[in-house]
C-alpha positions in Angstrom: -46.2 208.8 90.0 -47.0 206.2 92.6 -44.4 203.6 93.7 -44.7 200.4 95.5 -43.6 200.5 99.2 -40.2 199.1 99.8 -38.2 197.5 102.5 -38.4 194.6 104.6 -41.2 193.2 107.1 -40.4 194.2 110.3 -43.9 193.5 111.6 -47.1 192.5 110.6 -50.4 193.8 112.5 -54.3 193.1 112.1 -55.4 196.8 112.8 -53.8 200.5 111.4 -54.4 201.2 115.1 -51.5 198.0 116.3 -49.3 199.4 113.1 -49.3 202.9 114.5 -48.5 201.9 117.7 -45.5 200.3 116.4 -44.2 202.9 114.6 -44.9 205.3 118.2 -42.7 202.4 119.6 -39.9 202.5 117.3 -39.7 206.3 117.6 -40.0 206.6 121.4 -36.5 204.3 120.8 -34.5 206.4 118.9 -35.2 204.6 115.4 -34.8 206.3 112.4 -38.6 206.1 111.7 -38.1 208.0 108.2 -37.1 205.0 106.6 -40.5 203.2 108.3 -43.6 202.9 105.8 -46.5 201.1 107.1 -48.4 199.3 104.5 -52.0 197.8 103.9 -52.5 194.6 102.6 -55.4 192.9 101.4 -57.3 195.7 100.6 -60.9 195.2 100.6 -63.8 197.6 99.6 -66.5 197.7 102.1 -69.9 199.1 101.4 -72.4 199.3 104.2 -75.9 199.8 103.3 -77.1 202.0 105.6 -81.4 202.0 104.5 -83.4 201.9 101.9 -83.9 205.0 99.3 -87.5 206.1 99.4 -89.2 209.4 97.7 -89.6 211.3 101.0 -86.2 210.6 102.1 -84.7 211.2 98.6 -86.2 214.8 99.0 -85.3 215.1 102.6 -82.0 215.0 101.9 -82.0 216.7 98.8 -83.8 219.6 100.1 -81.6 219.7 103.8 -78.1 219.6 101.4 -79.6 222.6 99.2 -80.8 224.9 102.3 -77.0 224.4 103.5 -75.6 225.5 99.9 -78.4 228.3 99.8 -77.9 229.5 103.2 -73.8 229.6 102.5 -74.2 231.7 99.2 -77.1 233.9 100.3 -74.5 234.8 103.4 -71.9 235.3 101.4 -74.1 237.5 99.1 -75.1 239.1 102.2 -71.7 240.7 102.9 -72.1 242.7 99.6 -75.2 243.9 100.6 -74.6 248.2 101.8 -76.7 247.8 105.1 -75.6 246.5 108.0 -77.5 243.2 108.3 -79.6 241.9 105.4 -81.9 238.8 105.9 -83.1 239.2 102.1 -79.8 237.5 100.2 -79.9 234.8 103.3 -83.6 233.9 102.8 -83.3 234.2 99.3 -80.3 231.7 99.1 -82.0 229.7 101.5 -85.4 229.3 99.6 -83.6 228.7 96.2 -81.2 226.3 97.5 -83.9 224.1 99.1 -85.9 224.8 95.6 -82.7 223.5 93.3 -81.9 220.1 96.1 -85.5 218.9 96.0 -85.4 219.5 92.1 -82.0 217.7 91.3 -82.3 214.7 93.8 -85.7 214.3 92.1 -84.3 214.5 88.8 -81.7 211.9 90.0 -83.5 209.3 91.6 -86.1 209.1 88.7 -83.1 208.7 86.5 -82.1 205.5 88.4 -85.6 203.8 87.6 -85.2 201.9 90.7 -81.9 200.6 90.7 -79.4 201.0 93.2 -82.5 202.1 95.6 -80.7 202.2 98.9 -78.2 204.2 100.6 -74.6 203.0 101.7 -71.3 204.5 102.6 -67.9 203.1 101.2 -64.8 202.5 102.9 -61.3 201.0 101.8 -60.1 198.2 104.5 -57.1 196.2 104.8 -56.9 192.7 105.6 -53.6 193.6 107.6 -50.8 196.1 107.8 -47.6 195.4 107.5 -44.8 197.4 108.6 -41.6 197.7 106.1 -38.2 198.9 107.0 -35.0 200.0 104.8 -32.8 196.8 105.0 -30.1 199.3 106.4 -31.8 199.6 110.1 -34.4 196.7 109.5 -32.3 194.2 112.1 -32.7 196.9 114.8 -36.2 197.6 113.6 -37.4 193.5 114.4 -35.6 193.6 117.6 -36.8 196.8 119.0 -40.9 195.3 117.8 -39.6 192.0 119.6 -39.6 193.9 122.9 -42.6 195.6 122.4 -44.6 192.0 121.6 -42.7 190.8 124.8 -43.3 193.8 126.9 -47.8 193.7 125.9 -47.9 189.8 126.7 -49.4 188.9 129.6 -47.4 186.1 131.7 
């Protein structure tokens, strides 16, 4: 069952990659870093559209993800096989898994009737990460982040 982070804020960072870093910090010191969680805030979905959907790419793709799936089981198959090397299972599993991609993204992208006609990838963003600590070591935990801040400022 999921729980909630707890602990107190040690730090607060705009990037994982600054929250990380922090955590690296605390453990090149010696912190107990197992009571450390570093949590994201804000959390945004973010979906890039990355072209439009068209027939001939729609069947592209379809028939390029099929020849991978065909050309795995037809190898697969191919181990079965009593000679020594057998191209027939390959070729066969090749040609039928190019067959069944450009057949189901078809079936697919007819089914959408033009909605949703574009491609796009998804990710799951934070506004910020914050970095908690157990109240027990979270004094130390502030003071040892202090130093860091301190020691990446430019004077």
């Amino acid at each position: 069952m999921p729980t909630p982070p707890t602990g107190w804020p040690v730090g607060s960072y705009g990037t994982y990659e600054q929250a990380q870093r922090a955590v690296e910090h605390l453990a090149e010191n010696e912190f107990p870093v197992e009571d450390v969680t570093i949590v994201g805030v804000d959390l945004m979905l973010v979906e890039r559209v990355l072209g439009r959907l068209s027939w001939g790419r729609v069947l592209g793709t379809g028939a390029g993800s099929g020849a991978w799936f065909g050309l795995f089981a037809g190898v697969l198959l191919s181990f079965f096989d009593s000679q020594v090397v057998s191209w027939a299972p390959i070729l066969v599993g090749l040609v039928l898994g190019v067959v069944a991609g450009l057949v189901f993204s078809a079936i697919g992208y007819s089914m959408s009737k033009g909605r949703r006609d574009f491609s796009s990838s998804s990710q799951l963003v934070a506004g910020r990460y914050d970095v908690l600590c157990q109240p027990r070591s979270a004094e130390k935990g502030r003071n040892l982040l202090s130093k860091l801040v301190m020691r990446s400022t430019p004077q």
